[in-house]
N, C-alpha and C positions, 0 to 999 in steps of 0.2 A: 599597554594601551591606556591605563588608567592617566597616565603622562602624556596624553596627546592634546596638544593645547588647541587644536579645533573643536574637538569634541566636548561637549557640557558635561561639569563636573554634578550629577545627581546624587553623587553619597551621604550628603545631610540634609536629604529629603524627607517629609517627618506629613505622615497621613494621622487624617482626622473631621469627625465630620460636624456640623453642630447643626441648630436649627431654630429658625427664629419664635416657629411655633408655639406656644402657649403650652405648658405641661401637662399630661391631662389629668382630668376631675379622679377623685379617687374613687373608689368602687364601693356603693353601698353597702352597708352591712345589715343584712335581714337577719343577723344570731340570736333575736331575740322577741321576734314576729310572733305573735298569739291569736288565736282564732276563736270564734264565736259568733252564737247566732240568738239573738234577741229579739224577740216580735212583742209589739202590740197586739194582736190579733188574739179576739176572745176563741178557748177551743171549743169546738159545739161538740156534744158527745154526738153518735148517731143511735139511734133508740133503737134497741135491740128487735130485729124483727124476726117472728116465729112462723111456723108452719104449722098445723094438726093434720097429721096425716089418716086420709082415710081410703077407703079399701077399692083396691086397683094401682096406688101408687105407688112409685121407687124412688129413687133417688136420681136418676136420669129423667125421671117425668118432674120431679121437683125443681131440678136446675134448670128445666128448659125453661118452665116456668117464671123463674126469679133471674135466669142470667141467659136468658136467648141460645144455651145451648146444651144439650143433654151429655155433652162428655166432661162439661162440670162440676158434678157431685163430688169429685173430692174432696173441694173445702165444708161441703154439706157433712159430708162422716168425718172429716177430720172434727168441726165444731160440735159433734155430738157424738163422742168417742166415749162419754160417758155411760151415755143409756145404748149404743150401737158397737157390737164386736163384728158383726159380719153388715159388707152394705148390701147385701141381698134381702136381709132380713128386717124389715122395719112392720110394725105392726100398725094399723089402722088407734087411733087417739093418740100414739104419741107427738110431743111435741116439740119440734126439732127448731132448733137454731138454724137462723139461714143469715150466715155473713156477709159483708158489702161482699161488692163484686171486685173491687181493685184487693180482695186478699186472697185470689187465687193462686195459688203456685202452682198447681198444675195444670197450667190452659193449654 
């Protein structure tokens, strides 16, 4: 059949594609990218604020007091772990630390 002279000779037919297109852009290299943060910004200390506890109070009645809500006192015993082993027990004159309120972790 290859010898049939109606038929179209395709045996030196050769595929291939190209494209006019523009090649594209190469791919950025971030390998050597470094991070950091710099501020102007003066730090304001916040001025350490205390409590004297005196007699009727706990530490549920203190945080309600300084943070709107009495199942707060965590960071109250945590910040005075010092003079406080048990948070049941705080005595009327002592003078307890009471930290911001954004240094909760137990809310």
């Amino acid at each position: 059949m290859a010898n049939d002279p109606k038929k179209p000779d395709f045996s030196n037919v050769q595929s291939g594609a190209q494209s006019s297109a523009p090649p594209p852009a190469p791919k950025a290299d971030f390998g050597n990218v470094q991070s950091g943060v710099k501020s102007t910004a003066t730090v304001v200390e916040r001025a350490a604020t205390t409590y004297t506890v005196v007699k009727g109070d706990s530490l549920s009645k203190i945080a309600k007091h300084f943070y709107g809500n009495a199942n707060r006192w965590h960071p109250i015993f945590d910040a005075n772990r010092d003079q406080l082993d048990d948070p049941d027990r705080i005595k009327p004159g002592q003078v307890l630390k009471i930290p911001a309120a954004d240094t909760d972790t137990h809310a």
